[in-house]
mmCIF entry with sequence, helices, sheets and N, C-alpha, C, O atoms, coordinates in Angstrom:
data_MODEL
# 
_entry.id   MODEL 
# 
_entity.id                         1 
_entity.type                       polymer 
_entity.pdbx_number_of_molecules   1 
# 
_entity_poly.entity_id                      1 
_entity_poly.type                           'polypeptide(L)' 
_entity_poly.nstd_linkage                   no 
_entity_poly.nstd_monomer                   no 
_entity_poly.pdbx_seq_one_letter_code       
;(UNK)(UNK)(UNK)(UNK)(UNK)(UNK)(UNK)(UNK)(UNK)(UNK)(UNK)(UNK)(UNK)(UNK)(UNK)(UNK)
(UNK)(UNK)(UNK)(UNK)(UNK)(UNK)(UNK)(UNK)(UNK)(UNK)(UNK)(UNK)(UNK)(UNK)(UNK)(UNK)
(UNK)(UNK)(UNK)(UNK)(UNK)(UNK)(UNK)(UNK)(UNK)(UNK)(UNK)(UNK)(UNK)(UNK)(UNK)
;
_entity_poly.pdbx_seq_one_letter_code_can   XXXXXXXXXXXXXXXXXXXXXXXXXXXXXXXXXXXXXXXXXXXXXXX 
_entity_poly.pdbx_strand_id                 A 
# 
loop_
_entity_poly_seq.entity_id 
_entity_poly_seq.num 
_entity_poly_seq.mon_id 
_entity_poly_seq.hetero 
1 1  UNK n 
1 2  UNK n 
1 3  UNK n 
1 4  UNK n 
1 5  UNK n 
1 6  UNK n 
1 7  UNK n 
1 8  UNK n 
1 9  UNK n 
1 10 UNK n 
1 11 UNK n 
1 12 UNK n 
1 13 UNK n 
1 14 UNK n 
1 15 UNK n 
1 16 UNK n 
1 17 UNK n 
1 18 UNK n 
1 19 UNK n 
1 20 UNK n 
1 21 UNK n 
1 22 UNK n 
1 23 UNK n 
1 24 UNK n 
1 25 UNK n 
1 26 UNK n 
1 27 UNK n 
1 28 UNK n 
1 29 UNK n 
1 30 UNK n 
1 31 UNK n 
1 32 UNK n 
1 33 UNK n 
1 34 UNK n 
1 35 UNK n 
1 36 UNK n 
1 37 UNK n 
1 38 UNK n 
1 39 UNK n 
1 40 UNK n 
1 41 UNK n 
1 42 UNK n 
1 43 UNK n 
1 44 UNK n 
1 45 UNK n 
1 46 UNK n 
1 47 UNK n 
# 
_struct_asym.id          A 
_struct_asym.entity_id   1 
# 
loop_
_struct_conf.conf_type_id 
_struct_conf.id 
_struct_conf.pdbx_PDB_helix_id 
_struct_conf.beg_label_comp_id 
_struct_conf.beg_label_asym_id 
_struct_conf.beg_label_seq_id 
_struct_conf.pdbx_beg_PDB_ins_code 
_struct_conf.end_label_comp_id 
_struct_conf.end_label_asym_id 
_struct_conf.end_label_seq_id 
_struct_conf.pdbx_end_PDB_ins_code 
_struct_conf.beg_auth_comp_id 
_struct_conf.beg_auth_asym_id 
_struct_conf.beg_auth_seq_id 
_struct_conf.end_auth_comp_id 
_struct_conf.end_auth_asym_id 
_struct_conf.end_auth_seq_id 
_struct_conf.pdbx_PDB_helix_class 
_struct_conf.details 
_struct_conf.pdbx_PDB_helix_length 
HELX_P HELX_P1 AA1 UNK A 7  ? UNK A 17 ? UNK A 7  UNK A 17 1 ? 11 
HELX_P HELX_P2 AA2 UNK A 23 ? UNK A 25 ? UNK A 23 UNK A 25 5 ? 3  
HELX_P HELX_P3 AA3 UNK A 26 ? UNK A 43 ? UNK A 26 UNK A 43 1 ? 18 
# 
_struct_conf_type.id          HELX_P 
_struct_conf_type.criteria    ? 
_struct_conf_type.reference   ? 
# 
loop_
_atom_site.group_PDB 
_atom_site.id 
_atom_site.type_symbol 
_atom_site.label_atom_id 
_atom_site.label_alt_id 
_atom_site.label_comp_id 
_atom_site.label_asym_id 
_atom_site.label_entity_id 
_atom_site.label_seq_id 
_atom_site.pdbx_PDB_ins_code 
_atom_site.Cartn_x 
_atom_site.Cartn_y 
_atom_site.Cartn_z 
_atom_site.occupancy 
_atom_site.B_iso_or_equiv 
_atom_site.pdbx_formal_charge 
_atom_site.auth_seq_id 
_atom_site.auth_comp_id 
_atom_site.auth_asym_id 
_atom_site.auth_atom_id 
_atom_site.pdbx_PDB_model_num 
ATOM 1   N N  . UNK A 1 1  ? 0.843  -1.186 0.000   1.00 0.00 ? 1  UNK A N  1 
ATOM 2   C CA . UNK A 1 1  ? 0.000  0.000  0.000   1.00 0.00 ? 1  UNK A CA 1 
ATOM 3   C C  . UNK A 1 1  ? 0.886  1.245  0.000   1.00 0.00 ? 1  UNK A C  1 
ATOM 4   O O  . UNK A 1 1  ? 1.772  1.319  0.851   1.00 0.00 ? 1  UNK A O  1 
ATOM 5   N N  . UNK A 1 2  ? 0.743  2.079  -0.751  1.00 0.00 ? 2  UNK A N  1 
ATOM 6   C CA . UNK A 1 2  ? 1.216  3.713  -1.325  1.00 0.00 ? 2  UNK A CA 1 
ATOM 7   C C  . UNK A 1 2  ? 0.765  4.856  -0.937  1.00 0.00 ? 2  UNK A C  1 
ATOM 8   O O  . UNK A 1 2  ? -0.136 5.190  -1.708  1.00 0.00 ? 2  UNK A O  1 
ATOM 9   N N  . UNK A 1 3  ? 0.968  5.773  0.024   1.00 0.00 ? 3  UNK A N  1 
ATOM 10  C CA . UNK A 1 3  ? 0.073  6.912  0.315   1.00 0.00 ? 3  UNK A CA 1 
ATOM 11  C C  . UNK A 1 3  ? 0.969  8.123  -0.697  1.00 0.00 ? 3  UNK A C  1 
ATOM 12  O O  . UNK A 1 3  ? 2.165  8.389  -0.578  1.00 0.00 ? 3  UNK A O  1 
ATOM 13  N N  . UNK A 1 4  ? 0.172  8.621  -1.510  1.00 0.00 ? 4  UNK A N  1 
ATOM 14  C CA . UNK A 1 4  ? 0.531  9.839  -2.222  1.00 0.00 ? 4  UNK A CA 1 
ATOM 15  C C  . UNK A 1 4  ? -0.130 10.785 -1.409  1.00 0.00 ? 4  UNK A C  1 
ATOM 16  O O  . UNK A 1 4  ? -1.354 10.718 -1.294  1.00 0.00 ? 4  UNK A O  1 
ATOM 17  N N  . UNK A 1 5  ? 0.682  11.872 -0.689  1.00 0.00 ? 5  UNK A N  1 
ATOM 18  C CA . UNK A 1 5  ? 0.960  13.279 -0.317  1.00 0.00 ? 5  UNK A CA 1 
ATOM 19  C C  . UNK A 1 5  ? 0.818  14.177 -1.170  1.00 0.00 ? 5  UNK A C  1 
ATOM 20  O O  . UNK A 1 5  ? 1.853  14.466 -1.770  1.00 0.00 ? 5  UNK A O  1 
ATOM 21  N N  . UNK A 1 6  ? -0.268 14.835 -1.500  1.00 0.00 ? 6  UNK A N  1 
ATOM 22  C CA . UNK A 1 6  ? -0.484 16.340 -1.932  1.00 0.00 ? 6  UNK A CA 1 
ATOM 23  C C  . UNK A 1 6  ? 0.200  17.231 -1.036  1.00 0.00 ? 6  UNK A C  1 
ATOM 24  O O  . UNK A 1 6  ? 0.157  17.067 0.184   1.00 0.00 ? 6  UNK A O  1 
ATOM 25  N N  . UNK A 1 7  ? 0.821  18.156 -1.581  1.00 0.00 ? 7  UNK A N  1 
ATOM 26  C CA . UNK A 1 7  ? 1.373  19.515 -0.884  1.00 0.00 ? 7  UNK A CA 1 
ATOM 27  C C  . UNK A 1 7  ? 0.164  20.339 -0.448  1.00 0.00 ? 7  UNK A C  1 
ATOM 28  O O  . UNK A 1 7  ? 0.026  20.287 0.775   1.00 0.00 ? 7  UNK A O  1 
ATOM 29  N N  . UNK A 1 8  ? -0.414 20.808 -0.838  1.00 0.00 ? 8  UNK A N  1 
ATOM 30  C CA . UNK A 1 8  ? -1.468 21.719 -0.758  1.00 0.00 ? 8  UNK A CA 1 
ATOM 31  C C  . UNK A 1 8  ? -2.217 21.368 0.874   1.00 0.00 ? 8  UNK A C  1 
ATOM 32  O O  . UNK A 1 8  ? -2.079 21.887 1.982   1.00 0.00 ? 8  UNK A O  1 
ATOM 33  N N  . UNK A 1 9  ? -2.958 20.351 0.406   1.00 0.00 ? 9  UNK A N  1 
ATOM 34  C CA . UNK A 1 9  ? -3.594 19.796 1.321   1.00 0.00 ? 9  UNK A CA 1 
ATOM 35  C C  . UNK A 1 9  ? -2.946 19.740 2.772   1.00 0.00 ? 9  UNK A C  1 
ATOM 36  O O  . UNK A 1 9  ? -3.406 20.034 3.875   1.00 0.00 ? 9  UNK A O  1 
ATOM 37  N N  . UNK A 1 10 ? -1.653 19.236 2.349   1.00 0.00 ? 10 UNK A N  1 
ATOM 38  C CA . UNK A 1 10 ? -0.828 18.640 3.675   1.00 0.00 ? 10 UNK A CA 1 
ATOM 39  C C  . UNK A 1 10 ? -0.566 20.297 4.225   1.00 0.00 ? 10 UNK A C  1 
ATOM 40  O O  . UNK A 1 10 ? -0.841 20.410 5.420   1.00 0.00 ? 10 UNK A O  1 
ATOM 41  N N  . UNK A 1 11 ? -0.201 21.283 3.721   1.00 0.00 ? 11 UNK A N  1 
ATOM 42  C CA . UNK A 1 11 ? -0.166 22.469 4.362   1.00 0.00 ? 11 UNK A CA 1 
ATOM 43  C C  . UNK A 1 11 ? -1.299 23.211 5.284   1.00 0.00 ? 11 UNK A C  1 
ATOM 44  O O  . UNK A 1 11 ? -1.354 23.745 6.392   1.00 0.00 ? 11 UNK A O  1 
ATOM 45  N N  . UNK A 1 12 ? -2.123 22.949 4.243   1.00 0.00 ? 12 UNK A N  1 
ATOM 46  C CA . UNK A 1 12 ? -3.547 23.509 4.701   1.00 0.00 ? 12 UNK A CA 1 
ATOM 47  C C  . UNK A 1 12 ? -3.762 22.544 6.442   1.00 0.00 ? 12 UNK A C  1 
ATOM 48  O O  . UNK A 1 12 ? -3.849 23.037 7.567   1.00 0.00 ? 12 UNK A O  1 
ATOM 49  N N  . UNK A 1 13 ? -3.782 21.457 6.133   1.00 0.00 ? 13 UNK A N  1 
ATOM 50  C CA . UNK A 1 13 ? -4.075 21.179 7.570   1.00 0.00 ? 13 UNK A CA 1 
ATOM 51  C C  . UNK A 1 13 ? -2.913 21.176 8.633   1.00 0.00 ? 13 UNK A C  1 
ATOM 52  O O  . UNK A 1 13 ? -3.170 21.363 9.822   1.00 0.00 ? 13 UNK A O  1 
ATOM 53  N N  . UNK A 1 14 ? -1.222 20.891 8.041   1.00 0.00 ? 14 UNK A N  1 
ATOM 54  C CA . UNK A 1 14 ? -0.747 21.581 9.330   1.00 0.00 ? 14 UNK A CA 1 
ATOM 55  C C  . UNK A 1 14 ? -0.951 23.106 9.818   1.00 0.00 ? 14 UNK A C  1 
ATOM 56  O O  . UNK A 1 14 ? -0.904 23.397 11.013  1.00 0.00 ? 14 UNK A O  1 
ATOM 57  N N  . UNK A 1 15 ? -1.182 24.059 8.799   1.00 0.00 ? 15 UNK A N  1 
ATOM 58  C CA . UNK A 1 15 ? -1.813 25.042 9.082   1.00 0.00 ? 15 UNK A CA 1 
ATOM 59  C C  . UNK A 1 15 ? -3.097 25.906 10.015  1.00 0.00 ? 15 UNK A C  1 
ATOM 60  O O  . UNK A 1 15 ? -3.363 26.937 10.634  1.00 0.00 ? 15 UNK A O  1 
ATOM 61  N N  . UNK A 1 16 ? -3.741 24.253 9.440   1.00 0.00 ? 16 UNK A N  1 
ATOM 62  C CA . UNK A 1 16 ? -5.232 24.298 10.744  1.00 0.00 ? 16 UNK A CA 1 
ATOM 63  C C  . UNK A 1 16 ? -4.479 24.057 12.124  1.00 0.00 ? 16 UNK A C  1 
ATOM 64  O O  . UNK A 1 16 ? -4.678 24.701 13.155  1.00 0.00 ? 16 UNK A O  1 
ATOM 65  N N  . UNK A 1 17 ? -3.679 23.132 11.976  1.00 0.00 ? 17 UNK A N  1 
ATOM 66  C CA . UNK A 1 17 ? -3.280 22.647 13.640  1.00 0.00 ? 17 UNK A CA 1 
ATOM 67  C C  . UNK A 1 17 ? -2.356 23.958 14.274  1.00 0.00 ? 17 UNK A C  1 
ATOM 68  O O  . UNK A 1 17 ? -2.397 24.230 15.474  1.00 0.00 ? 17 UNK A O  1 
ATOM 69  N N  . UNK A 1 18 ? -1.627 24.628 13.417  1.00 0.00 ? 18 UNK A N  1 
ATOM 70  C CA . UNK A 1 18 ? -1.105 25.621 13.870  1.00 0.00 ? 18 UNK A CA 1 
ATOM 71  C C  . UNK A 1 18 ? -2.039 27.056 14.522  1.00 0.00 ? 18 UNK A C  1 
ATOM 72  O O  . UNK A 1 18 ? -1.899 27.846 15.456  1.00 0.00 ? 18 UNK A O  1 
ATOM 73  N N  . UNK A 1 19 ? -2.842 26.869 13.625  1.00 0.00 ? 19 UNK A N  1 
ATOM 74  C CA . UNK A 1 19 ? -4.063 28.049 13.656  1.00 0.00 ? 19 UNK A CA 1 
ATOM 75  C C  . UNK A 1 19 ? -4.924 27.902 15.220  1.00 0.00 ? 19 UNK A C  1 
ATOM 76  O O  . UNK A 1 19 ? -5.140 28.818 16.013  1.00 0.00 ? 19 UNK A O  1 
ATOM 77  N N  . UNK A 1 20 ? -5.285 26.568 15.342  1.00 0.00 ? 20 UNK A N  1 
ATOM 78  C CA . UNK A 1 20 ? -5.908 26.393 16.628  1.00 0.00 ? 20 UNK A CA 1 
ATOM 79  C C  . UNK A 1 20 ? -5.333 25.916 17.852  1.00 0.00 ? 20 UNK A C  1 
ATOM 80  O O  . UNK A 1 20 ? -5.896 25.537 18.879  1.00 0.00 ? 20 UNK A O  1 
ATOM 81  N N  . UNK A 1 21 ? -3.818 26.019 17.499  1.00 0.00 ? 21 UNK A N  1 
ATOM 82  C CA . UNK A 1 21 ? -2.823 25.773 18.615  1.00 0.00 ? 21 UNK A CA 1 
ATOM 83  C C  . UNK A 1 21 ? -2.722 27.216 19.387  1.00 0.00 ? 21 UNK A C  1 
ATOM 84  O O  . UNK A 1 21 ? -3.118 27.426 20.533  1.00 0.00 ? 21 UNK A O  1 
ATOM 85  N N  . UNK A 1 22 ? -1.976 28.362 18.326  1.00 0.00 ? 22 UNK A N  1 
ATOM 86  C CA . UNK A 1 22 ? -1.851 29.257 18.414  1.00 0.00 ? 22 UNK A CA 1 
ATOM 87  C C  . UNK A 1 22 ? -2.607 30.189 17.320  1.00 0.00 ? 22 UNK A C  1 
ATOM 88  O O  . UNK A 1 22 ? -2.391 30.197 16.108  1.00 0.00 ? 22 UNK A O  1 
ATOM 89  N N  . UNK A 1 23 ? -3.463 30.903 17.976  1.00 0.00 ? 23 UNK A N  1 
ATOM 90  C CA . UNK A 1 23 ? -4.240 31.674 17.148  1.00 0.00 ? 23 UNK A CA 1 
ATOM 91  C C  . UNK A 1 23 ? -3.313 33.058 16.425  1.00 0.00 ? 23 UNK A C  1 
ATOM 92  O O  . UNK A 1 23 ? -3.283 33.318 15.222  1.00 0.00 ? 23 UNK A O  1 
ATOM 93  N N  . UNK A 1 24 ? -2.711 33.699 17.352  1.00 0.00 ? 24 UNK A N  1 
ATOM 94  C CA . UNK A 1 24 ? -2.013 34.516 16.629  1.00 0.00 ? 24 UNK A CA 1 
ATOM 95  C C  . UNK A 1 24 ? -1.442 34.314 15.721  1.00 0.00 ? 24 UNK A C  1 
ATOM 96  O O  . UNK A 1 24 ? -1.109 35.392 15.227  1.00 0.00 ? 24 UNK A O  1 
ATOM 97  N N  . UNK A 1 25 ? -0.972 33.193 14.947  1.00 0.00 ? 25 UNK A N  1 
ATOM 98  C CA . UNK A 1 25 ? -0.489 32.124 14.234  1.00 0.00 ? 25 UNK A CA 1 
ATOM 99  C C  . UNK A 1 25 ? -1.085 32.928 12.319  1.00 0.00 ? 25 UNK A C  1 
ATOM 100 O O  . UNK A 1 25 ? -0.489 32.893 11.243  1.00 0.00 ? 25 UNK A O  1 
ATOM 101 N N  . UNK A 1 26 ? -2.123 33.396 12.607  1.00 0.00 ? 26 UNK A N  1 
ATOM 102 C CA . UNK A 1 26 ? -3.006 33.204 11.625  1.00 0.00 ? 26 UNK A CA 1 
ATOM 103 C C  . UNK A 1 26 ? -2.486 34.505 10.727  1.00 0.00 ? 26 UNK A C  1 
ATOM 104 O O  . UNK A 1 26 ? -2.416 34.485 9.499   1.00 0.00 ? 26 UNK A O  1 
ATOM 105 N N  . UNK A 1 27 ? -2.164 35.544 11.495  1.00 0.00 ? 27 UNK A N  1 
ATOM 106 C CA . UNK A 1 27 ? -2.032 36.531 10.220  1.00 0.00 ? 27 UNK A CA 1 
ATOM 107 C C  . UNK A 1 27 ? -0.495 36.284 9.415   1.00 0.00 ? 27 UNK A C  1 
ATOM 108 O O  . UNK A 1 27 ? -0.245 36.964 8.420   1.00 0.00 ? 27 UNK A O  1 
ATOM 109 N N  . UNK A 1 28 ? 0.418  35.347 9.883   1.00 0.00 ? 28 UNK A N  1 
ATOM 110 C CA . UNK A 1 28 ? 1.303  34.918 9.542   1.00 0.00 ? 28 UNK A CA 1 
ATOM 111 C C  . UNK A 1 28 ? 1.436  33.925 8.372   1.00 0.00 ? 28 UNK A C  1 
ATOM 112 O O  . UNK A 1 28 ? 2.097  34.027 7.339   1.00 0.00 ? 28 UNK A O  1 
ATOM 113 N N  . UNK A 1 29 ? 0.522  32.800 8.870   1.00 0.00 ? 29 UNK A N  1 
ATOM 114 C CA . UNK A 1 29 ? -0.138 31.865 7.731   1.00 0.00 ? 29 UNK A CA 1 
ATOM 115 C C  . UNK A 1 29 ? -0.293 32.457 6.514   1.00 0.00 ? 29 UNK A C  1 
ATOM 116 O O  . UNK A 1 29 ? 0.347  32.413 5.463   1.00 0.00 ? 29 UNK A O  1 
ATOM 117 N N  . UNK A 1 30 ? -1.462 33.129 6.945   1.00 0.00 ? 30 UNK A N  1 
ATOM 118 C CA . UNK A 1 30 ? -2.106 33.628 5.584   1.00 0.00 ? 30 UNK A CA 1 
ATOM 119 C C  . UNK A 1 30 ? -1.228 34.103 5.021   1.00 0.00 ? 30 UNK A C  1 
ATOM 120 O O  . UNK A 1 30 ? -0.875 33.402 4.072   1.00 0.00 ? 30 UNK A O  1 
ATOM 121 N N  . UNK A 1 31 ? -0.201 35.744 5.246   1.00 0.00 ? 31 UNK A N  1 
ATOM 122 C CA . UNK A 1 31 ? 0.575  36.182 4.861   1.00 0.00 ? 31 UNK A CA 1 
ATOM 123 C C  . UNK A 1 31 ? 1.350  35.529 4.072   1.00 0.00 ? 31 UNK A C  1 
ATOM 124 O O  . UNK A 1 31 ? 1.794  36.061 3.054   1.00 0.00 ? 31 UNK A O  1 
ATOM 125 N N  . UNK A 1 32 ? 1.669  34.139 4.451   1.00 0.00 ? 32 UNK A N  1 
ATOM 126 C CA . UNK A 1 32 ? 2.888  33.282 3.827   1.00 0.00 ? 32 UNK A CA 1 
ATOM 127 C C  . UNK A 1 32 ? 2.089  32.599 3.010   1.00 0.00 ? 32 UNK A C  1 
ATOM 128 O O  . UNK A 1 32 ? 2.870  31.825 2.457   1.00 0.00 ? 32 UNK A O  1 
ATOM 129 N N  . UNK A 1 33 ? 1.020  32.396 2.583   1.00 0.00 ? 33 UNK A N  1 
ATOM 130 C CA . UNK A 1 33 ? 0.449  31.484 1.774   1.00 0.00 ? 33 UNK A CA 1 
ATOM 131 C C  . UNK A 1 33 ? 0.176  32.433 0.482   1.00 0.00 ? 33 UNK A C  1 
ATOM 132 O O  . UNK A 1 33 ? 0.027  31.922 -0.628  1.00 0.00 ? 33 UNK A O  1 
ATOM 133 N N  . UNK A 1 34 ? 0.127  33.604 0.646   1.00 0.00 ? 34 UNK A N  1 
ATOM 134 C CA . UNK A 1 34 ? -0.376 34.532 -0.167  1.00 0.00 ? 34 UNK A CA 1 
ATOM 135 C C  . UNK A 1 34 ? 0.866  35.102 -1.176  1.00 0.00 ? 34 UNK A C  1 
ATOM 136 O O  . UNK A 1 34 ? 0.871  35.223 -2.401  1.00 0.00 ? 34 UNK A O  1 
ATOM 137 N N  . UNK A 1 35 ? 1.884  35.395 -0.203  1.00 0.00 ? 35 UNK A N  1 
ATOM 138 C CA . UNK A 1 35 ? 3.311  35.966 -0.888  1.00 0.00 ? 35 UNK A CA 1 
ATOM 139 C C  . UNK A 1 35 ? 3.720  34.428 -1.958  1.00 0.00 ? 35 UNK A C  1 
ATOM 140 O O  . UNK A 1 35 ? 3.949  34.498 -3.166  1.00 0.00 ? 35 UNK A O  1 
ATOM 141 N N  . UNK A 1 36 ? 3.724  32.983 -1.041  1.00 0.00 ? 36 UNK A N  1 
ATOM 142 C CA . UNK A 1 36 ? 3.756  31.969 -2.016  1.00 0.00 ? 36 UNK A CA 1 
ATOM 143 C C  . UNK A 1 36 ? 3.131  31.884 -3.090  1.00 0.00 ? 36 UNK A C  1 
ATOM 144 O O  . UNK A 1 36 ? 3.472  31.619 -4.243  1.00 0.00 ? 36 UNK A O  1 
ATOM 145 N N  . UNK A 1 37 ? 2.002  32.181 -2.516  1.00 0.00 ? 37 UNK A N  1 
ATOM 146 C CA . UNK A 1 37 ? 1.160  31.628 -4.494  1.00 0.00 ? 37 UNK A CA 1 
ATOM 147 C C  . UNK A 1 37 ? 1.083  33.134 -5.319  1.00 0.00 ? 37 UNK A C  1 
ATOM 148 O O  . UNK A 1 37 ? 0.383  33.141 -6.331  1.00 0.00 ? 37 UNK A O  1 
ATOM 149 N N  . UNK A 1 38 ? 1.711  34.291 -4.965  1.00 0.00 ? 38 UNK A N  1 
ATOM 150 C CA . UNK A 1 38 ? 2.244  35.111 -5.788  1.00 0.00 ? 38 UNK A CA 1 
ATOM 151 C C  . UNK A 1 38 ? 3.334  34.722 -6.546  1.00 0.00 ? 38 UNK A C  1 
ATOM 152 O O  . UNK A 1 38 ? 3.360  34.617 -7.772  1.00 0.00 ? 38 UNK A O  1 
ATOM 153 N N  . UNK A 1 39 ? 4.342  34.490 -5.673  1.00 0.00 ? 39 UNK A N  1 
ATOM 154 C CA . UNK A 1 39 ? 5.415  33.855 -6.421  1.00 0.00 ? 39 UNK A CA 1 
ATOM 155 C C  . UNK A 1 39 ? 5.493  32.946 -7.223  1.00 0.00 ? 39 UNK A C  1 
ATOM 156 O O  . UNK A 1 39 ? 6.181  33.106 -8.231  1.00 0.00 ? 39 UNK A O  1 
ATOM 157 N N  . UNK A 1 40 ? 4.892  31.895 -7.023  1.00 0.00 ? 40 UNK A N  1 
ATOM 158 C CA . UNK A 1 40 ? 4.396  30.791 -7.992  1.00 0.00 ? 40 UNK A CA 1 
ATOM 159 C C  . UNK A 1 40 ? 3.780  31.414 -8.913  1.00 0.00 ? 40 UNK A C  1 
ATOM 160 O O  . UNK A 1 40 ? 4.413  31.250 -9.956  1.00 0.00 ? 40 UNK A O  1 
ATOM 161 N N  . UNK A 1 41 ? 2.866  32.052 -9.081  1.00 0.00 ? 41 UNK A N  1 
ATOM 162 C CA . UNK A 1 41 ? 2.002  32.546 -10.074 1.00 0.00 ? 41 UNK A CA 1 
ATOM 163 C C  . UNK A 1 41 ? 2.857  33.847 -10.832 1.00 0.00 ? 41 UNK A C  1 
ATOM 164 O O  . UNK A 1 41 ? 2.509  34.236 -11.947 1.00 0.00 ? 41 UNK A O  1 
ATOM 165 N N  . UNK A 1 42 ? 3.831  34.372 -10.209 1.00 0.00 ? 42 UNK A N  1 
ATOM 166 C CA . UNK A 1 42 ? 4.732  35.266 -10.979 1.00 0.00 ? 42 UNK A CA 1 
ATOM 167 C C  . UNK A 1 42 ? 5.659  34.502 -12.241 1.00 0.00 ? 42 UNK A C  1 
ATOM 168 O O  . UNK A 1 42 ? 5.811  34.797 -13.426 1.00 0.00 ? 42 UNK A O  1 
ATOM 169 N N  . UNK A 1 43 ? 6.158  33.458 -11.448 1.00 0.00 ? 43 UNK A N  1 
ATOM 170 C CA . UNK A 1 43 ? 7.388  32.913 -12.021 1.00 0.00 ? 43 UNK A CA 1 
ATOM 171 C C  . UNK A 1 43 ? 6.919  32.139 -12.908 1.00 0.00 ? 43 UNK A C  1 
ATOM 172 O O  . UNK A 1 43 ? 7.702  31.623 -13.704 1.00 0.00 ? 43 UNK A O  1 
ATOM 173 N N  . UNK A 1 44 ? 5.533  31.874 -12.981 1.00 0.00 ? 44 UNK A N  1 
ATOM 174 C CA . UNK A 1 44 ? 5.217  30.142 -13.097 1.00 0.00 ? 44 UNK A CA 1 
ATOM 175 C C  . UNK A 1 44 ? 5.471  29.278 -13.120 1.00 0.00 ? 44 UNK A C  1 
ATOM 176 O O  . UNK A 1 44 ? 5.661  28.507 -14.061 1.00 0.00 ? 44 UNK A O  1 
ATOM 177 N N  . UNK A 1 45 ? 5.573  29.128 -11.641 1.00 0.00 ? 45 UNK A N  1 
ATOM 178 C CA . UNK A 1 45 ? 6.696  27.559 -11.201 1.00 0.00 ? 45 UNK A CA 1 
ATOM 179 C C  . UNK A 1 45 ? 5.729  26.548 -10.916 1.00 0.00 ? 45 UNK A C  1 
ATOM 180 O O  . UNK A 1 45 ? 4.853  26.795 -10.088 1.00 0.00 ? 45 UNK A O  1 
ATOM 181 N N  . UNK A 1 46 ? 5.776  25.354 -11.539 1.00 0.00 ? 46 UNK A N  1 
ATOM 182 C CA . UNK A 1 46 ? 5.165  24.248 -11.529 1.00 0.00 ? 46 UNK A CA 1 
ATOM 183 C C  . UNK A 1 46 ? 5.051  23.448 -10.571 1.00 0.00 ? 46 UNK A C  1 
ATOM 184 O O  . UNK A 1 46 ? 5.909  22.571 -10.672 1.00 0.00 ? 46 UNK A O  1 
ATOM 185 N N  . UNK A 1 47 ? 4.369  23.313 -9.634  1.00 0.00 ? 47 UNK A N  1 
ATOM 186 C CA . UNK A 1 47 ? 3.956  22.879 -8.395  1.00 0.00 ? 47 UNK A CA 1 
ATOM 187 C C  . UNK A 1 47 ? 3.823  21.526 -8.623  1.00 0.00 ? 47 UNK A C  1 
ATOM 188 O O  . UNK A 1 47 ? 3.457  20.780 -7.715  1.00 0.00 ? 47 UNK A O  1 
# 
């Protein structure tokens, strides 16, 4: 048996666990998720 790992996904929920660990957590997250998929979407780097 094979478990394939999506990135996306797998962020998003360590993200949740971070988010409801530490709430202040959150404007940081976002921040970093946002500058990322700028960058990706600037460069168009293939995820």
């Amino acid at each position: 048996m094979t478990i394939h790992l999506q990135l996306a996904p797998l962020l998003a929920l360590i993200a949740g666990i971070l988010i409801l660990v530490m709430p202040k957590l959150l404007d940081y997250i976002v921040a970093s998720y946002l500058i990322i998929i700028g960058v990706i979407g600037l460069f168009n780097i293939q995820v």
